[in-house]
C-alpha positions in Angstrom: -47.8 -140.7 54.6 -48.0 -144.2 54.6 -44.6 -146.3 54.7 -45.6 -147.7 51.0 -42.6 -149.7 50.4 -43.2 -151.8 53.3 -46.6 -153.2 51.3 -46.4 -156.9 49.9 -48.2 -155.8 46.7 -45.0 -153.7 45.9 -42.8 -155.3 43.6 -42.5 -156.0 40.0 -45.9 -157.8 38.4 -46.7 -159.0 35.0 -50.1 -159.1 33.4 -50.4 -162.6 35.2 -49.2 -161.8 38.5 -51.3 -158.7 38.6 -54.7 -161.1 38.3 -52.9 -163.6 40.5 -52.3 -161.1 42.9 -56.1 -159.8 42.8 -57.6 -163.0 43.4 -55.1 -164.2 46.7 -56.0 -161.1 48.3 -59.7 -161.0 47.6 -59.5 -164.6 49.4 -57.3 -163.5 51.9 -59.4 -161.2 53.4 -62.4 -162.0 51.7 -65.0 -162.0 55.1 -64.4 -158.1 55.8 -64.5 -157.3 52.4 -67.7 -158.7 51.8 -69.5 -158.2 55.1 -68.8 -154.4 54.8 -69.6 -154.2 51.0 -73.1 -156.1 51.8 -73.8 -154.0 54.8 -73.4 -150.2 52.5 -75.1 -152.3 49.5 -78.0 -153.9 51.6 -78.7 -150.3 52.3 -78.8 -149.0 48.8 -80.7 -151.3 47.5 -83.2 -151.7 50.9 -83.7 -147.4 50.0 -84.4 -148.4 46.3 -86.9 -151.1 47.5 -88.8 -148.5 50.0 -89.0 -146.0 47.3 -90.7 -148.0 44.8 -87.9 -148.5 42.4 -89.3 -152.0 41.5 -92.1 -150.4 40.3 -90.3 -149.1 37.6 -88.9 -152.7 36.7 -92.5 -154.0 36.6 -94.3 -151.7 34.6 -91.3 -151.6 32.1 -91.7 -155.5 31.2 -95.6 -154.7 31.3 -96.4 -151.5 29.6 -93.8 -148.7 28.1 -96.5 -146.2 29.0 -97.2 -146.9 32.3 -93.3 -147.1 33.0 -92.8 -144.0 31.9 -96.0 -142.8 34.3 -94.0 -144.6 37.1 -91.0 -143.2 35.9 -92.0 -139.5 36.1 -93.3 -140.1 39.7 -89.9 -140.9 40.7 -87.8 -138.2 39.4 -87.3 -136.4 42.6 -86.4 -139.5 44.1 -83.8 -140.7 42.0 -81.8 -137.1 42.7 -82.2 -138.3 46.4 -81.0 -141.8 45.8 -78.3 -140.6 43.6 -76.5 -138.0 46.3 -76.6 -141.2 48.9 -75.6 -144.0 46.7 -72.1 -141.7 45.6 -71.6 -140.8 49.6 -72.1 -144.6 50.7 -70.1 -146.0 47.8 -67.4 -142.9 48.5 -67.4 -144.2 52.6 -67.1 -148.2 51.3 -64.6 -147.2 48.9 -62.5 -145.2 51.8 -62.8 -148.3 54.4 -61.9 -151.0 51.1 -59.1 -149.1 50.2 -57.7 -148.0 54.2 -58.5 -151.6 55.4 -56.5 -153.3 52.3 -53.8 -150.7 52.2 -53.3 -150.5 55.8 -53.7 -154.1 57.1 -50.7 -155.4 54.7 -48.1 -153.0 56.2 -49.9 -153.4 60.1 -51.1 -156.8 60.5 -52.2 -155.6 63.9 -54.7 -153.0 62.8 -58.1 -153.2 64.7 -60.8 -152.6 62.1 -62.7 -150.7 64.2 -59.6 -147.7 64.1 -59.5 -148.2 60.3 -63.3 -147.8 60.3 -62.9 -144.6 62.2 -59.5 -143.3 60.3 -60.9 -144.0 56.9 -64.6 -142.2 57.2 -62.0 -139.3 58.9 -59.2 -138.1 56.6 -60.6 -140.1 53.5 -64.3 -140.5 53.3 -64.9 -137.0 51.5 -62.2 -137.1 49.4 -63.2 -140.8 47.9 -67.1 -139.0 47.3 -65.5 -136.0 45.2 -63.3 -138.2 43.7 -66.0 -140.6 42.3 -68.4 -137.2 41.0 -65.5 -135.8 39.7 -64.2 -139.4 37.6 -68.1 -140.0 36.6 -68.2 -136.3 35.3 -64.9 -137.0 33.5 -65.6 -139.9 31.8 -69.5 -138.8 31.2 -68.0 -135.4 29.7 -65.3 -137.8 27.5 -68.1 -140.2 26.2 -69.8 -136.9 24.7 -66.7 -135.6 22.9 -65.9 -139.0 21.9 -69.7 -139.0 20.6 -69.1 -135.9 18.6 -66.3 -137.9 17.1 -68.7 -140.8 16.2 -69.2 -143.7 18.5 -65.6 -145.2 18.3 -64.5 -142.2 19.7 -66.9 -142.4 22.4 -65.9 -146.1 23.5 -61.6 -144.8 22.8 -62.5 -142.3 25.6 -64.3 -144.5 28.2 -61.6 -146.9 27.4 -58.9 -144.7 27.7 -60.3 -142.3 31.1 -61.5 -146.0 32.7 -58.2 -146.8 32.8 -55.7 -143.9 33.5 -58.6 -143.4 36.5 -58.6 -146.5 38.2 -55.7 -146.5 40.4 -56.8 -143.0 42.0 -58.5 -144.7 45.1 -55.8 -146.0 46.1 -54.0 -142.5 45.4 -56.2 -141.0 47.8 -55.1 -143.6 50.8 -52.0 -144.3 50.2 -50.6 -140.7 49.4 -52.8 -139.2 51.1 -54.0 -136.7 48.2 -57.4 -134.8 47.6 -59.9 -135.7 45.2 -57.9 -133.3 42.9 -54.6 -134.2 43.5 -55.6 -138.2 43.3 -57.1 -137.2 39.0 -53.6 -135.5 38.5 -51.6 -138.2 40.1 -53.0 -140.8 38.5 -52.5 -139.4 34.8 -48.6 -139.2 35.7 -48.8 -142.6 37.3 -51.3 -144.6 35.0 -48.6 -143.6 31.7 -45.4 -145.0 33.5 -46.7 -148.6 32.0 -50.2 -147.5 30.5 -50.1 -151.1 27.9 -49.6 -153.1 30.5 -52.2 -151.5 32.7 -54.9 -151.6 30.0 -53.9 -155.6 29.1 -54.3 -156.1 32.8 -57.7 -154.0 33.3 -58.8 -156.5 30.1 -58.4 -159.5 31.2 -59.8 -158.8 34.9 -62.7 -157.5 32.7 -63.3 -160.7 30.5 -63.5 -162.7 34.3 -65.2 -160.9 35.6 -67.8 -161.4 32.9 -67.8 -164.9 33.6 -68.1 -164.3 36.9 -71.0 -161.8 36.8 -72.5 -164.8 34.7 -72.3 -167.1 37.2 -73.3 -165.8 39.8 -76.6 -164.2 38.0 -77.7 -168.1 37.3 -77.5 -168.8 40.7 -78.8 -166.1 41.8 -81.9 -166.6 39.5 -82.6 -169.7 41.1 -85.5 -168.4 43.6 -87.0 -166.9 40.4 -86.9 -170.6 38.5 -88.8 -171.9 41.2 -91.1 -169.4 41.0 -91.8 -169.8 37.5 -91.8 -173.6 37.9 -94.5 -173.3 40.6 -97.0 -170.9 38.3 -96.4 -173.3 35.5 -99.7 -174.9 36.1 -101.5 -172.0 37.3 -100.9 -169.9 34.1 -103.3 -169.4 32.2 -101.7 -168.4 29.2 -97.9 -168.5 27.6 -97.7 -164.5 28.0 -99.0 -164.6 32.0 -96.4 -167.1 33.1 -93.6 -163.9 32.2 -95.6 -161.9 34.6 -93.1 -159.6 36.8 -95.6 -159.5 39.2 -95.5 -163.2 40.2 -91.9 -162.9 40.3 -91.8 -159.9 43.2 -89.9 -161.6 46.4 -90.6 -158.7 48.2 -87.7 -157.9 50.6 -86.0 -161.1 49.4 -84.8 -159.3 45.8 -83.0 -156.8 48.1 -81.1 -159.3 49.7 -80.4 -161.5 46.7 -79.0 -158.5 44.8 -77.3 -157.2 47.6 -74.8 -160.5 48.3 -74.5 -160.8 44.9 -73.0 -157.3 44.5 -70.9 -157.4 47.8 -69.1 -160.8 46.4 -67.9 -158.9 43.0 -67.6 -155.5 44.3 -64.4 -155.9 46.0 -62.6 -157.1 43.2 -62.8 -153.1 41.3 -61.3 -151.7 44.9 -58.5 -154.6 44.6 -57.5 -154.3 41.2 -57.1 -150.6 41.8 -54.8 -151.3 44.7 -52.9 -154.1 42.8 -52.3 -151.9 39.8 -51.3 -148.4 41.8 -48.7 -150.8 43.3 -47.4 -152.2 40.3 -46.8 -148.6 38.8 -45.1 -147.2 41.7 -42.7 -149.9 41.9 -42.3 -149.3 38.2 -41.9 -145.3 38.2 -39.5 -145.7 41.4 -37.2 -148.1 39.4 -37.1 -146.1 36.5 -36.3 -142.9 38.8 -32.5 -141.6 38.1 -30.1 -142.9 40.6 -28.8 -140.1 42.8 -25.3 -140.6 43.4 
């Protein structure tokens, strides 16, 4: 097991050192975190692009009918795309959470070993860990629905957060998918208010964030539109999805955009687990 003490992250935090915390180390290391995160992205979303996934997109601002034509076309696919989306997010996830664990405590890490280490011992256990924590909080959602919709958003609320840290289980205690769901129940409800009021905040930036970046990234797509202006011929054809397919371009686009925010889920996760292990081992009994 990893010498977890040794870790910078692990010391007391409040909720403001807990975002301050997630934001210097996103910096810090921000190249590897977002060259790996576009590279596992780019190829998610190049696979949705070769499918004909924008089709969908199209026909939906077009015609509900011939979406749902579209739609049915692509049922088969989506299983595929769904069984590699959770293993490429489960191997990102295992390299996000190895490289950021283990490059604190061993400066001289080479990537290339954590590469190899993290798709060894904790690639699998990252991909049952995210089915299992999707089926969780999906099966939570539809008791909570039972219990009207409050109850549904208590429960996504509630699982969202007790689940968070157990990424970072996985790594840094070197637990199975199993294990990680267990641990992090015991762990998440040593400070579960301050957790939450954390999770919140990084939630409400994040927003802002997410904001941001979306106008920028919708640039390409104002010029578009600026450039049919003239060419339209009426109000309704200048909102056209078709003019507005960049081809390959979209991927891309979409891609950078999610590999700058991604890493910030993976590093509050790590920030957090840290923050409730220094505060379960302080509050441990003394052994005299």
């Amino acid at each position: 097991m990893i010498d977890i003490d040794k870790h910078s992250l692990y010391k007391e935090m409040e909720v403001d050192s807990v975002l301050s915390n997630v934001f210097n180390l996103y910096f810090k290391k921000f190249i590897v975190l977002f060259v790996s995160s576009f590279i596992a992205i780019f190829i998610m979303q190049f696979l949705f692009y070769q499918l004909g996934f924008l089709k969908i997109y199209e026909a939906s601002l077009n015609d509900m009918d011939e979406m749902l034509r579209v739609y049915s076309k692509l049922v088969g696919k989506i299983a595929i795309v769904s069984v590699v989306s959770v293993v490429l997010y489960g191997i990102l996830n295992a390299f996000l959470y190895t490289y950021l664990i283990k490059s604190d405590i061993d400066p001289e890490a080479r990537i290339g070993d954590i590469i190899i280490e993290s798709f060894r011992k904790y690639a699998i256990h990252m991909v049952f860990y995210l089915i299992l924590t999707m089926l969780m909080i999906i099966g939570g959602m539809l008791v909570g629905v039972i219990a009207f919709i409050i109850g549904s958003i208590v429960a996504l609320i509630y699982l969202g957060t007790v689940l968070l840290p157990g990424g970072a289980i996985i790594v840094a205690e070197e637990k199975n998918a199993i294990e990680a769901i267990g641990r992090t129940f015991s762990l998440t409800h040593k400070d579960f208010w301050s957790v939450l009021g954390s999770l919140v905040l990084f939630m409400l930036i994040m927003i802002l964030v997410s904001i941001g970046i979306a106008a920028v990234s919708a640039i390409p797509f104002a010029i578009i539109f600026f450039d049919y202006w003239g060419e339209a011929g009426s109000f309704k054809e200048m909102f056209n999805a078709k003019l507005y397919n960049i081809g390959i371009w979209t991927v891309l686009i979409n891609s950078v955009t999610s590999a700058v925010t991604y890493p910030l889920y993976v590093i509050i996760s790590i920030v957090l687990y840290f923050k409730l292990l220094y505060v379960e081992n302080e509050n441990k009994p003394q052994v005299p």
